[in-house]
mmCIF file as Biopython writes it, N, C-alpha, C and O atoms, coordinates in Angstrom:
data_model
#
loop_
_atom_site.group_PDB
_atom_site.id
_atom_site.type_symbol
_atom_site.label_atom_id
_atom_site.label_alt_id
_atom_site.label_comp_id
_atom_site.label_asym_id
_atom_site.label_entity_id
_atom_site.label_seq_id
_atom_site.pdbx_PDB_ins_code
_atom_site.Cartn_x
_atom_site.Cartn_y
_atom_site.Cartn_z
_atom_site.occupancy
_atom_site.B_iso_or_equiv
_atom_site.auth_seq_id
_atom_site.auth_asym_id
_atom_site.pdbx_PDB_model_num
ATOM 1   N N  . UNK A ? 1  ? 114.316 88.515 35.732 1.0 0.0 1  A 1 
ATOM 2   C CA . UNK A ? 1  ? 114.362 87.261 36.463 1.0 0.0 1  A 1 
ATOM 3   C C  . UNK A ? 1  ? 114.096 87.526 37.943 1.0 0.0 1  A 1 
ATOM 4   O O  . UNK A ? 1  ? 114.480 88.559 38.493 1.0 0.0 1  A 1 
ATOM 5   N N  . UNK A ? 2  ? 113.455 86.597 38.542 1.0 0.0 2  A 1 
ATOM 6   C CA . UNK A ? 2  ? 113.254 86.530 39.778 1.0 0.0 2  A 1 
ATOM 7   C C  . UNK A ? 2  ? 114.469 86.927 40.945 1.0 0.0 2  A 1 
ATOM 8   O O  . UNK A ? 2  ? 115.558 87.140 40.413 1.0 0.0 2  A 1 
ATOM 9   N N  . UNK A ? 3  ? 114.457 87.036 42.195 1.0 0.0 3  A 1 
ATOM 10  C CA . UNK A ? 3  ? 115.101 87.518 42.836 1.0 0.0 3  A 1 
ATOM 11  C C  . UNK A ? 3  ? 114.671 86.232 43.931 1.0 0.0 3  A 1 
ATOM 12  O O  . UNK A ? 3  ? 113.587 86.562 44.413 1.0 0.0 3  A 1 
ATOM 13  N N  . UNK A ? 4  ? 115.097 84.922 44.495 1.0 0.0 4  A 1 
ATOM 14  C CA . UNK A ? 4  ? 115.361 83.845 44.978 1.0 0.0 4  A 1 
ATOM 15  C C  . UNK A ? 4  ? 115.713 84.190 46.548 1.0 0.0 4  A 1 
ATOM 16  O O  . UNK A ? 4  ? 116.640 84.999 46.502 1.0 0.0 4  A 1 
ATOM 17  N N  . UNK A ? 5  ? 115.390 83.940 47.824 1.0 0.0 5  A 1 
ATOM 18  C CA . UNK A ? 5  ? 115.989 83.821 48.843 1.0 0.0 5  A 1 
ATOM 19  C C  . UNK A ? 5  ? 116.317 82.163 49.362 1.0 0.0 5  A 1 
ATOM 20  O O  . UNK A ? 5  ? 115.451 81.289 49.373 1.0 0.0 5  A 1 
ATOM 21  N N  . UNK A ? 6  ? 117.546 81.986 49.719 1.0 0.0 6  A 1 
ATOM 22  C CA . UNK A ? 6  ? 117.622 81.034 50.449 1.0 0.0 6  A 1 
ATOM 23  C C  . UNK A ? 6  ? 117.895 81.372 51.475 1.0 0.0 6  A 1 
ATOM 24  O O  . UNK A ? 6  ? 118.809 82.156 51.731 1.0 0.0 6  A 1 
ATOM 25  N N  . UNK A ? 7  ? 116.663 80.501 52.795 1.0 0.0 7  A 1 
ATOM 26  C CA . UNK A ? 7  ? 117.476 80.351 54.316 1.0 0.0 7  A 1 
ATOM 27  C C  . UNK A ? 7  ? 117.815 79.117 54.679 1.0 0.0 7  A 1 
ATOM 28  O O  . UNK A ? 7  ? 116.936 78.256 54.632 1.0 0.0 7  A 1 
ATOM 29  N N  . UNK A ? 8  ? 118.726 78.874 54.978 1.0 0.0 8  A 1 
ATOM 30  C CA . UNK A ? 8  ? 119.249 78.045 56.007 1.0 0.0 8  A 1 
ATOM 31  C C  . UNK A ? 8  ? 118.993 78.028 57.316 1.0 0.0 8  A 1 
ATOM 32  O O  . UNK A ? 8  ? 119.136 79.002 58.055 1.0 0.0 8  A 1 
ATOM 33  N N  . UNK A ? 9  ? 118.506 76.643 57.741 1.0 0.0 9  A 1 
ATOM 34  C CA . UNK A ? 9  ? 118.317 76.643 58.876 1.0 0.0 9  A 1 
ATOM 35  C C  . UNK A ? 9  ? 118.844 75.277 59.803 1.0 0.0 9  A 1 
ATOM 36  O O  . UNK A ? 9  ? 118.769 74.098 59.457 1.0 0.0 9  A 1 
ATOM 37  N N  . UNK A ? 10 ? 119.371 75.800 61.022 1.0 0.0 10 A 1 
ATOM 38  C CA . UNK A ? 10 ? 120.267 74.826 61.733 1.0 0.0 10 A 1 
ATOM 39  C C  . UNK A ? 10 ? 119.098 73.977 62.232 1.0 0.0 10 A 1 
ATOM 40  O O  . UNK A ? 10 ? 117.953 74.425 62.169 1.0 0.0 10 A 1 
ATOM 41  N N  . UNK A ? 11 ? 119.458 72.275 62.924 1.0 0.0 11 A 1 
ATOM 42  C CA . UNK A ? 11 ? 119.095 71.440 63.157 1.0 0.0 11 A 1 
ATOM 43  C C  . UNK A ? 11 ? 117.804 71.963 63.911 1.0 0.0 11 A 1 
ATOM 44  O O  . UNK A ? 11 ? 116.672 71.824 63.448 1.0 0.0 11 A 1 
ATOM 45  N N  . UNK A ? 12 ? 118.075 72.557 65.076 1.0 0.0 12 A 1 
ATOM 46  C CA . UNK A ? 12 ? 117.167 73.450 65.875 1.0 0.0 12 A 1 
ATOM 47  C C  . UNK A ? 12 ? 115.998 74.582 65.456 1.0 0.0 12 A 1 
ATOM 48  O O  . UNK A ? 12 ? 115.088 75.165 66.045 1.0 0.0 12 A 1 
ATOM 49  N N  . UNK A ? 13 ? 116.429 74.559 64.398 1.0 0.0 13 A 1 
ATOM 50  C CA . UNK A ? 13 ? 115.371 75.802 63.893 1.0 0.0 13 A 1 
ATOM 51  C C  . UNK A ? 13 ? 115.751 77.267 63.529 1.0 0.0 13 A 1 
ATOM 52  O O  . UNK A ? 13 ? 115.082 78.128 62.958 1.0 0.0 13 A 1 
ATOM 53  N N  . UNK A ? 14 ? 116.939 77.301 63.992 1.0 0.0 14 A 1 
ATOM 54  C CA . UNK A ? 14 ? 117.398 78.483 64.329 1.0 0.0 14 A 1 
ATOM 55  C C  . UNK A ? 14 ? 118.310 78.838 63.037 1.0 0.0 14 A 1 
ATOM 56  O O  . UNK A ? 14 ? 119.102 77.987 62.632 1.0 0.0 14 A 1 
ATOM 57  N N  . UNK A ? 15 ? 118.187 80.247 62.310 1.0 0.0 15 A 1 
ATOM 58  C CA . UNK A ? 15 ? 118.522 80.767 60.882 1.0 0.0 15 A 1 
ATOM 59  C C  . UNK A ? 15 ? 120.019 80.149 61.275 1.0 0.0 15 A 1 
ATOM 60  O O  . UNK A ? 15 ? 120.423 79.998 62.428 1.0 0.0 15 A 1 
ATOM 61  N N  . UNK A ? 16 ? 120.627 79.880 60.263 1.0 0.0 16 A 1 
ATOM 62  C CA . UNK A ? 16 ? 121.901 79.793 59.899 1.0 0.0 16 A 1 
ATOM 63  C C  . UNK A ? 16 ? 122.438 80.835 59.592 1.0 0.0 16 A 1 
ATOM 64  O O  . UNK A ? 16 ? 122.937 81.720 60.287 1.0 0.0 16 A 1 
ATOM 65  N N  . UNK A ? 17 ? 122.289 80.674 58.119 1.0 0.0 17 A 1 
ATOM 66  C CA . UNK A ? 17 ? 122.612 82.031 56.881 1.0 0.0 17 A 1 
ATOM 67  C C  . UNK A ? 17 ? 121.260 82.148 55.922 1.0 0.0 17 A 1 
ATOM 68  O O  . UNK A ? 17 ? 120.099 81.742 55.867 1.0 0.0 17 A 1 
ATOM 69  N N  . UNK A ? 18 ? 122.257 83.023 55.171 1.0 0.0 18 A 1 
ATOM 70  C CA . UNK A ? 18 ? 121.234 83.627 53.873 1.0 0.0 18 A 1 
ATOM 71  C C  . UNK A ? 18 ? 121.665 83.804 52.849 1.0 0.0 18 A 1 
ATOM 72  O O  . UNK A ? 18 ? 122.726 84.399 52.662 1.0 0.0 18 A 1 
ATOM 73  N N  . UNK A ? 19 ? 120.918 83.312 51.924 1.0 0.0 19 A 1 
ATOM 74  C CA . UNK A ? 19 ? 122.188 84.115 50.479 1.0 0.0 19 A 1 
ATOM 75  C C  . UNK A ? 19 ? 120.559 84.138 49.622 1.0 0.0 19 A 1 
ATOM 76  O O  . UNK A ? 19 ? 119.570 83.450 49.870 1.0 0.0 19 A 1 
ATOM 77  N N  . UNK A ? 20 ? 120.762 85.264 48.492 1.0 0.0 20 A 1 
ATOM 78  C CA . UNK A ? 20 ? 120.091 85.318 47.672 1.0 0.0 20 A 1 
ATOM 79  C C  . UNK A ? 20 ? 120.598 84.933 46.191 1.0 0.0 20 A 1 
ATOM 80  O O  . UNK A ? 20 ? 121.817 84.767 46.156 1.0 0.0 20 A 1 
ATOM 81  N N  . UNK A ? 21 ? 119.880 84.738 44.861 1.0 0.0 21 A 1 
ATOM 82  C CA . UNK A ? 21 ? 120.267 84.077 43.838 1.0 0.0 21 A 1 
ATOM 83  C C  . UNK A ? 21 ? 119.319 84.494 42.437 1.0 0.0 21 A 1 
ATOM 84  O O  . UNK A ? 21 ? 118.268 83.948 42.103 1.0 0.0 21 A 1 
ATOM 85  N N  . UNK A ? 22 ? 119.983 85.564 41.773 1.0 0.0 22 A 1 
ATOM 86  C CA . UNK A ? 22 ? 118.644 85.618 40.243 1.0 0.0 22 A 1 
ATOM 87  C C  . UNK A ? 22 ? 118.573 84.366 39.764 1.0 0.0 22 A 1 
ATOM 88  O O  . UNK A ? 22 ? 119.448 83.562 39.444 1.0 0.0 22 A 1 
ATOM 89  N N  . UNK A ? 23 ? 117.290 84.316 39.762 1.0 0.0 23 A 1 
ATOM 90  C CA . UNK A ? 23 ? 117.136 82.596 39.114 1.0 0.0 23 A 1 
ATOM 91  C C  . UNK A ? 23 ? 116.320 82.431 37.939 1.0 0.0 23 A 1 
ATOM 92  O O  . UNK A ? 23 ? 115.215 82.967 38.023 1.0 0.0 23 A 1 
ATOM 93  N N  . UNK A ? 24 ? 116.530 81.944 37.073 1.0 0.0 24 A 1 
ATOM 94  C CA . UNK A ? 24 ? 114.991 82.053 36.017 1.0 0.0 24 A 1 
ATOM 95  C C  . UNK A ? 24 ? 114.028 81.149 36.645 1.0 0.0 24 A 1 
ATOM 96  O O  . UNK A ? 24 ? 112.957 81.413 36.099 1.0 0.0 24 A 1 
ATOM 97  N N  . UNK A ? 25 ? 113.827 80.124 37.596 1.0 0.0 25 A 1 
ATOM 98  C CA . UNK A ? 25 ? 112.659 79.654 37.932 1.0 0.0 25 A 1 
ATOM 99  C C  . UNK A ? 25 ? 112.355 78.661 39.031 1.0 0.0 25 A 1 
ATOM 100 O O  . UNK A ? 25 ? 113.305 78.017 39.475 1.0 0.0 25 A 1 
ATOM 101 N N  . UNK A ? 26 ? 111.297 78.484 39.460 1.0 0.0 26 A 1 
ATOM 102 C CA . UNK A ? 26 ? 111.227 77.443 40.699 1.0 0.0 26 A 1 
ATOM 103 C C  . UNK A ? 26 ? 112.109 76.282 40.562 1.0 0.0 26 A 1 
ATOM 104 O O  . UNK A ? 26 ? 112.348 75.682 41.611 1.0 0.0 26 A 1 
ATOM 105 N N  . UNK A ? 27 ? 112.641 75.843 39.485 1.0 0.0 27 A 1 
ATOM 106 C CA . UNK A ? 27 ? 113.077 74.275 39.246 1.0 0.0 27 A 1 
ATOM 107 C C  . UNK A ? 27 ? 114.317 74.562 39.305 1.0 0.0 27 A 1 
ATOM 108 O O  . UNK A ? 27 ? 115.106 73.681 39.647 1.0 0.0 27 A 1 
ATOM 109 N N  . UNK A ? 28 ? 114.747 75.782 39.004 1.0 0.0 28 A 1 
ATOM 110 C CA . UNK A ? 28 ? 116.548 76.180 38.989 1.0 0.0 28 A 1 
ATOM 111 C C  . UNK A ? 28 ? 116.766 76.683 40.687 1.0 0.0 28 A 1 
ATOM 112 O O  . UNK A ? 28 ? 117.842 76.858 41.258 1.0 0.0 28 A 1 
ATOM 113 N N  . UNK A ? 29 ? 115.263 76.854 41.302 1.0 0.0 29 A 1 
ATOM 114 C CA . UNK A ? 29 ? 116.039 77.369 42.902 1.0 0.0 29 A 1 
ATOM 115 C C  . UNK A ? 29 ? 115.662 76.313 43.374 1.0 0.0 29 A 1 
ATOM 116 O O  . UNK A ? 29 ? 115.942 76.223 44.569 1.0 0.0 29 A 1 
ATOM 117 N N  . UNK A ? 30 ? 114.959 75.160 42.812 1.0 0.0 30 A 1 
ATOM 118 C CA . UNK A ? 30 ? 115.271 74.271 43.859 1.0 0.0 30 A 1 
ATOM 119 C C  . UNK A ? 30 ? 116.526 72.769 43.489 1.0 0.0 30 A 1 
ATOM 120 O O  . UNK A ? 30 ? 116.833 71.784 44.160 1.0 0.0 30 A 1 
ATOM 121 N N  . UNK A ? 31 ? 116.922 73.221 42.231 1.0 0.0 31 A 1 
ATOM 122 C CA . UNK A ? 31 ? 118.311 72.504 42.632 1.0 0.0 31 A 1 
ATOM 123 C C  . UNK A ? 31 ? 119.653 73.471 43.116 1.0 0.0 31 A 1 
ATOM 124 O O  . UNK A ? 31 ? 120.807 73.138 43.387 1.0 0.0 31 A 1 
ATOM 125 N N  . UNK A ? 32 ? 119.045 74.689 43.103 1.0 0.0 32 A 1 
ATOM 126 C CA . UNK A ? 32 ? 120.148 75.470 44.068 1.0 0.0 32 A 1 
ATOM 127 C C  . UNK A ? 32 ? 119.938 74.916 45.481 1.0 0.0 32 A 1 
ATOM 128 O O  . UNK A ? 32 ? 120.973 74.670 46.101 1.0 0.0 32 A 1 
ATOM 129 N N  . UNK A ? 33 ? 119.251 74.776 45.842 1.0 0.0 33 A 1 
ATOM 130 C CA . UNK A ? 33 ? 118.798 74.592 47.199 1.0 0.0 33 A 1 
ATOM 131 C C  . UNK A ? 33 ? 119.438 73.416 47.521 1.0 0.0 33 A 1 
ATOM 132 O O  . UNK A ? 33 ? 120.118 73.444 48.547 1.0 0.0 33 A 1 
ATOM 133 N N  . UNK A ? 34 ? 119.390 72.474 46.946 1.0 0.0 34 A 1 
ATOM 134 C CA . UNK A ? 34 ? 120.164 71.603 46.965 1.0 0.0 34 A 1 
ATOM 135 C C  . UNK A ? 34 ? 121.658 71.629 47.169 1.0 0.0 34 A 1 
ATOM 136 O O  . UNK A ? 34 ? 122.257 70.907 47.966 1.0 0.0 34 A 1 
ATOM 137 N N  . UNK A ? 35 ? 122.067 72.303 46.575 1.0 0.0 35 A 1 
ATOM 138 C CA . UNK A ? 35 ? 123.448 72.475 46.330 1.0 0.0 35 A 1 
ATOM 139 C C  . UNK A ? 35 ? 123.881 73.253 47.712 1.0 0.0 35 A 1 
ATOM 140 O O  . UNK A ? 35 ? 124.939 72.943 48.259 1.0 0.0 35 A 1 
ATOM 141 N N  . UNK A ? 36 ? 123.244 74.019 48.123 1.0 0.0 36 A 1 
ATOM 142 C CA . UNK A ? 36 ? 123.318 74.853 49.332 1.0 0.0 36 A 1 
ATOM 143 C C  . UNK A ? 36 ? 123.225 73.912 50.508 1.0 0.0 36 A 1 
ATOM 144 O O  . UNK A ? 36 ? 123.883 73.925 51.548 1.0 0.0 36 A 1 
ATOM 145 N N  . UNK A ? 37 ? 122.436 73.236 50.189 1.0 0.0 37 A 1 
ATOM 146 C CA . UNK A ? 37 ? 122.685 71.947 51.618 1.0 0.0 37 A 1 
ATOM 147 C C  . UNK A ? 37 ? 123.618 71.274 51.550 1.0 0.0 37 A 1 
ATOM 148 O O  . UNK A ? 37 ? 124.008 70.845 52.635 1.0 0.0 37 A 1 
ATOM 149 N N  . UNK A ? 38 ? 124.346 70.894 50.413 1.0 0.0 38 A 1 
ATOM 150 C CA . UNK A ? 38 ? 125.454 70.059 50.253 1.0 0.0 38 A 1 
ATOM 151 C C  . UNK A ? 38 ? 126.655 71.310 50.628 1.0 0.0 38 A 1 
ATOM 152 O O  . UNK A ? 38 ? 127.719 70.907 51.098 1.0 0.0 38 A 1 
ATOM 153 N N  . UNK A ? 39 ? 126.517 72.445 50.467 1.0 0.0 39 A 1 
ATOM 154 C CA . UNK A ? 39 ? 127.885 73.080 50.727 1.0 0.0 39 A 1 
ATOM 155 C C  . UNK A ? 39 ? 127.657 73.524 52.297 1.0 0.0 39 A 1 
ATOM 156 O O  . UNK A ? 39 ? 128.642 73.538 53.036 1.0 0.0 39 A 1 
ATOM 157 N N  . UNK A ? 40 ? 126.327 73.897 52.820 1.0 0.0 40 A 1 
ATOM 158 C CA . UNK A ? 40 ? 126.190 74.221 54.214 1.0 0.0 40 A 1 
ATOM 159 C C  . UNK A ? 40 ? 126.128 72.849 55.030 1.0 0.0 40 A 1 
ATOM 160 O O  . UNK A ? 40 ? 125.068 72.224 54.972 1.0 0.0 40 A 1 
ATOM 161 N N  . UNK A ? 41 ? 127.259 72.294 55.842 1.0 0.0 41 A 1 
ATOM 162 C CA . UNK A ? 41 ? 126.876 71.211 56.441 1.0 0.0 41 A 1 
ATOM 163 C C  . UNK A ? 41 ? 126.553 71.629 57.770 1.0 0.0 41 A 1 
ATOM 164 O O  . UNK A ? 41 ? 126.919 70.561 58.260 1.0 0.0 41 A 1 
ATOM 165 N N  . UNK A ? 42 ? 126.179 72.279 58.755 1.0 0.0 42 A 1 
ATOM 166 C CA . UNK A ? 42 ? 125.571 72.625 59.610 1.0 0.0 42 A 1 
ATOM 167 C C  . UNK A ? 42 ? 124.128 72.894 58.935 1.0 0.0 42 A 1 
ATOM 168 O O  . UNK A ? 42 ? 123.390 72.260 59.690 1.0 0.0 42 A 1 
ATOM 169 N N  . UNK A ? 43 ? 123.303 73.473 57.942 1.0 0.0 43 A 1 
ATOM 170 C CA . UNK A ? 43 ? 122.328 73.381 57.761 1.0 0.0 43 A 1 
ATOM 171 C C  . UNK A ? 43 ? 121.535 72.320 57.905 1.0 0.0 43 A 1 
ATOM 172 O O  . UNK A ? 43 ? 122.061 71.338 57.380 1.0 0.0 43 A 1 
ATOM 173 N N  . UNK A ? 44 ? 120.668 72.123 58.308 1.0 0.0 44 A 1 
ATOM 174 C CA . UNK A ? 44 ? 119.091 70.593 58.426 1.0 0.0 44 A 1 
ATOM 175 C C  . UNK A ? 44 ? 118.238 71.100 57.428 1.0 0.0 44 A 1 
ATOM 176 O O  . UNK A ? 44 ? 118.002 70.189 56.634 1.0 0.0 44 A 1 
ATOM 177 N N  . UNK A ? 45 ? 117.758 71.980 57.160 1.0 0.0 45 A 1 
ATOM 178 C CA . UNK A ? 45 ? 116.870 72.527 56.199 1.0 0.0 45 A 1 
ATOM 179 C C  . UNK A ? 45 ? 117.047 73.547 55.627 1.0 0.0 45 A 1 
ATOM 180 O O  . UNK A ? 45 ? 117.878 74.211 56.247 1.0 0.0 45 A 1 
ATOM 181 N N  . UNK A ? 46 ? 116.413 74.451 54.021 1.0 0.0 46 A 1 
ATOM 182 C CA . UNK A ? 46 ? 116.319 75.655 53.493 1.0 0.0 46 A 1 
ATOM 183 C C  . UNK A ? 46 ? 114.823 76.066 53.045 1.0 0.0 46 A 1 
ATOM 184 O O  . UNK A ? 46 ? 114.113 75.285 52.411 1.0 0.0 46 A 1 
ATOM 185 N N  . UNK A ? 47 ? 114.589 76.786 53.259 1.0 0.0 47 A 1 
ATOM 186 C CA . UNK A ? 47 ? 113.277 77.263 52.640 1.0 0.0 47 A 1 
ATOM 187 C C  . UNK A ? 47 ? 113.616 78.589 51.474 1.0 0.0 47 A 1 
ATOM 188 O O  . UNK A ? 47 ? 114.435 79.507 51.537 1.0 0.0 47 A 1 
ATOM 189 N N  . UNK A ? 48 ? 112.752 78.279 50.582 1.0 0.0 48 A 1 
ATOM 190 C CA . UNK A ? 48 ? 113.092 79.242 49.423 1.0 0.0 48 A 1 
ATOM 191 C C  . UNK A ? 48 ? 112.003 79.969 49.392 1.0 0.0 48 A 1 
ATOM 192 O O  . UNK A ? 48 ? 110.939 79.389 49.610 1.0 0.0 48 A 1 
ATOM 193 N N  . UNK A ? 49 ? 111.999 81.133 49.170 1.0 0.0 49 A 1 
ATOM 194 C CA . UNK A ? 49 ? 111.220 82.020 48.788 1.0 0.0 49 A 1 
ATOM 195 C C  . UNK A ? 49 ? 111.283 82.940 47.161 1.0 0.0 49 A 1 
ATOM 196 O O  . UNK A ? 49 ? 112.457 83.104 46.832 1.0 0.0 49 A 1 
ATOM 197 N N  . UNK A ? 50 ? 110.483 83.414 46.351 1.0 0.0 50 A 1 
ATOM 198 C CA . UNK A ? 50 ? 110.387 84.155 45.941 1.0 0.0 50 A 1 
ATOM 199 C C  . UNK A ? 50 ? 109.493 85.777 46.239 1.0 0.0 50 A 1 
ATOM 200 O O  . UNK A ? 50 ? 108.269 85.813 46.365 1.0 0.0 50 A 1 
ATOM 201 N N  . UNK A ? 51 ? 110.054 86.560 46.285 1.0 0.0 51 A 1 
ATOM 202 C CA . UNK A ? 51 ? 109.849 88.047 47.575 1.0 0.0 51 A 1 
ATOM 203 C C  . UNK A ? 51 ? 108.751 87.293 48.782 1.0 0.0 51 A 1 
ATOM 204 O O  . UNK A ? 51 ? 109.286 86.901 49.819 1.0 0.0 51 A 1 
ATOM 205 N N  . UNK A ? 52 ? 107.406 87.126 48.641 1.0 0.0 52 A 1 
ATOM 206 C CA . UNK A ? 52 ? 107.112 86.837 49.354 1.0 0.0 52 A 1 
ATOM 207 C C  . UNK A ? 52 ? 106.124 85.599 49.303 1.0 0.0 52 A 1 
ATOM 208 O O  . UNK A ? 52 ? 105.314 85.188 50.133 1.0 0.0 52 A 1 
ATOM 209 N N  . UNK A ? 53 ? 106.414 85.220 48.245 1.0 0.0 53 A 1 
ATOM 210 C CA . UNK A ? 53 ? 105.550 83.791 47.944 1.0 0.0 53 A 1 
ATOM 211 C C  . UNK A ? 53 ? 106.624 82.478 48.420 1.0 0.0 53 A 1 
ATOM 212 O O  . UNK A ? 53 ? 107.793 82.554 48.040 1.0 0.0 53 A 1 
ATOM 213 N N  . UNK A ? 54 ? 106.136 81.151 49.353 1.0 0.0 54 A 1 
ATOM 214 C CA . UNK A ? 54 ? 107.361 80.369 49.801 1.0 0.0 54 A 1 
ATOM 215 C C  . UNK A ? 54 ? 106.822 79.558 48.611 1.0 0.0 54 A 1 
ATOM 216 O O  . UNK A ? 54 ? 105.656 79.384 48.258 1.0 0.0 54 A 1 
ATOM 217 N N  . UNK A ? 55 ? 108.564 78.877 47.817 1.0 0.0 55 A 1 
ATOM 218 C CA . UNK A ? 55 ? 108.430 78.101 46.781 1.0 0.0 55 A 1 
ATOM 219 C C  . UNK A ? 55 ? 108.361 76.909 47.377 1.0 0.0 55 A 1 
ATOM 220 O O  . UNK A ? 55 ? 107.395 76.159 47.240 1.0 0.0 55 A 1 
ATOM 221 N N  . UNK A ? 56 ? 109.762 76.547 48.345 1.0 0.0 56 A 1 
ATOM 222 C CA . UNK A ? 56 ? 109.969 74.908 49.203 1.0 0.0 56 A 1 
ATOM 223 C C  . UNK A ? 56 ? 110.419 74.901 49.981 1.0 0.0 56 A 1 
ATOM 224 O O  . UNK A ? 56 ? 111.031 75.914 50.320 1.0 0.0 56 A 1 
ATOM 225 N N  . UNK A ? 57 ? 110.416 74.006 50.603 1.0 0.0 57 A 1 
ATOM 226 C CA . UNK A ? 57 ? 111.358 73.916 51.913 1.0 0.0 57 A 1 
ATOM 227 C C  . UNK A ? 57 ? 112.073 72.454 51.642 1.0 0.0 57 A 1 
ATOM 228 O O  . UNK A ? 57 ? 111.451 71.396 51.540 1.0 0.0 57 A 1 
ATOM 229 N N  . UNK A ? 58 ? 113.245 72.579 51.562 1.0 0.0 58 A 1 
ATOM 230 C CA . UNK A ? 58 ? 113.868 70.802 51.888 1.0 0.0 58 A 1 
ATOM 231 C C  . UNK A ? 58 ? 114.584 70.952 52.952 1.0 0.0 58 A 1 
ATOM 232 O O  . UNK A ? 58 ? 115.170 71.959 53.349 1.0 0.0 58 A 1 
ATOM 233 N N  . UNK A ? 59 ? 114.504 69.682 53.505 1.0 0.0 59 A 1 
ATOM 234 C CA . UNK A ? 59 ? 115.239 68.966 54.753 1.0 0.0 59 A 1 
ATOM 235 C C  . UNK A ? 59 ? 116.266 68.398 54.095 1.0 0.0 59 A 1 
ATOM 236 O O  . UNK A ? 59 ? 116.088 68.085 52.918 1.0 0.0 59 A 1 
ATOM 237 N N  . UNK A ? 60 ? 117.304 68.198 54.609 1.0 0.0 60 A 1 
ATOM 238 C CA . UNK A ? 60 ? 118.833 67.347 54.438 1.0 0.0 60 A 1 
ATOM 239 C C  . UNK A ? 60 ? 117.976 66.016 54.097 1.0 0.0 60 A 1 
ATOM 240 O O  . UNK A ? 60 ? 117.911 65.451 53.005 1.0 0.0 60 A 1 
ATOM 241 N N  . UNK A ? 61 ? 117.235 65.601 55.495 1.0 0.0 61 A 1 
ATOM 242 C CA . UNK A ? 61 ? 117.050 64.118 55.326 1.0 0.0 61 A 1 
ATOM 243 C C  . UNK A ? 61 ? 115.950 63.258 54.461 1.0 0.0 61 A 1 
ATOM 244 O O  . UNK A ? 61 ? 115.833 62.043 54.303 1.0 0.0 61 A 1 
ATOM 245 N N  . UNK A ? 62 ? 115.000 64.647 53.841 1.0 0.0 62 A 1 
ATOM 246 C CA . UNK A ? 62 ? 113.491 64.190 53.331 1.0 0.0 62 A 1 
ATOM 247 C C  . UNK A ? 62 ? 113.723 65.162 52.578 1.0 0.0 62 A 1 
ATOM 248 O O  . UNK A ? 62 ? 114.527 66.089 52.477 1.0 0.0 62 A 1 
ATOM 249 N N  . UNK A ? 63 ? 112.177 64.437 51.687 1.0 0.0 63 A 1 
ATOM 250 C CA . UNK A ? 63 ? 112.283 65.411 49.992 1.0 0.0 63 A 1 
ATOM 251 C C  . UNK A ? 63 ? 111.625 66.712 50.228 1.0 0.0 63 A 1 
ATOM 252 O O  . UNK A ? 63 ? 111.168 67.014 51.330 1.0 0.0 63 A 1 
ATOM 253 N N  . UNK A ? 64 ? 111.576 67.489 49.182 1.0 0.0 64 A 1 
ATOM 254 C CA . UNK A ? 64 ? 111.309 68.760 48.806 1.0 0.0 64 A 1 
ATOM 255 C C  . UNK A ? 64 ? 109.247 68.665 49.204 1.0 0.0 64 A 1 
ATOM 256 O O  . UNK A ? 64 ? 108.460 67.861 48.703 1.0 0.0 64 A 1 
ATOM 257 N N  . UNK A ? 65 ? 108.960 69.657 50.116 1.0 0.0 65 A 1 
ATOM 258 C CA . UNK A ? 65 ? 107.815 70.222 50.324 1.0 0.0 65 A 1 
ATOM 259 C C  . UNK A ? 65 ? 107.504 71.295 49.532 1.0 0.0 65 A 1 
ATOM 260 O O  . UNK A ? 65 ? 107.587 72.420 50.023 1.0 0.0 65 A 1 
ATOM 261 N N  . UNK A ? 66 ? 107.119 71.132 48.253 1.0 0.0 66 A 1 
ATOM 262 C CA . UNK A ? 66 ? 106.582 72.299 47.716 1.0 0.0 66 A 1 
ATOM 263 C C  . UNK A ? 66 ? 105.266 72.948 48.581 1.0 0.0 66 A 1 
ATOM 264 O O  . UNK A ? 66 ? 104.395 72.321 49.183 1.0 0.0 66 A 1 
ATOM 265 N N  . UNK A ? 67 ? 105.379 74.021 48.474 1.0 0.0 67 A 1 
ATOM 266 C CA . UNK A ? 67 ? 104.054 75.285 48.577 1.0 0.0 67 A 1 
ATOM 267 C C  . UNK A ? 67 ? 103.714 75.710 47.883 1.0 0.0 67 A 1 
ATOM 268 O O  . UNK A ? 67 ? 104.458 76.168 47.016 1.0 0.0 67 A 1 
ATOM 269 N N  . UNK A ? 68 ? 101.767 75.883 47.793 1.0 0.0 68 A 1 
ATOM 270 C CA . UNK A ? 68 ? 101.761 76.356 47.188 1.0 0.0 68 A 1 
ATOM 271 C C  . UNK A ? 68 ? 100.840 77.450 47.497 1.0 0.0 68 A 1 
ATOM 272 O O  . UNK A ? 68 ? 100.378 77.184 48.606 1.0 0.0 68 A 1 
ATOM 273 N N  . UNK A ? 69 ? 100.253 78.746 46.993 1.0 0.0 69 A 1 
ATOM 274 C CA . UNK A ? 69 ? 99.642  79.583 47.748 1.0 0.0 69 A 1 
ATOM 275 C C  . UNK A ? 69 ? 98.243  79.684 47.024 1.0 0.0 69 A 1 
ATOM 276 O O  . UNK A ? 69 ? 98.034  79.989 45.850 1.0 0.0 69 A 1 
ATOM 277 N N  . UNK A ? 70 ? 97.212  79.309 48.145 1.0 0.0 70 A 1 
ATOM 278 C CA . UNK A ? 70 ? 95.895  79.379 47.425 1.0 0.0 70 A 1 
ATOM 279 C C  . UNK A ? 70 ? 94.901  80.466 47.491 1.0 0.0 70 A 1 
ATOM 280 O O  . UNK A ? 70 ? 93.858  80.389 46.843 1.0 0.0 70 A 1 
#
């Protein structure tokens, strides 16, 4: 299984935290991601990565920006 990064990032831009997460797949890290904004309330946004491909980025206030890499 994949190896998931979440960052957090404060209103400003500026990293929060970090946590990583084995995930079986894009759709399971991005309702983690979710969940991570609901438990980080200083976070505004997370961007997910898998090692070095970015899966999404969500904002607190707007939906999920998938990426994709062409």
């Amino acid at each position: 299984m994949p190896i998931y990064t979440f960052h957090l990032r404060r209103p400003d831009g500026a990293p929060g935290s970090f946590e990583a997460y084995e995930l079986i797949c894009d759709q399971v890290a991005a309702a983690q991601a979710t969940v991570l904004l609901e438990q980080h309330m200083s976070a505004s946004q997370v961007e997910v990565f898998d090692q070095e491909r970015a899966v999404l980025s969500r904002s607190r206030l707007g939906a999920a920006t998938i990426k994709v890499n062409a």
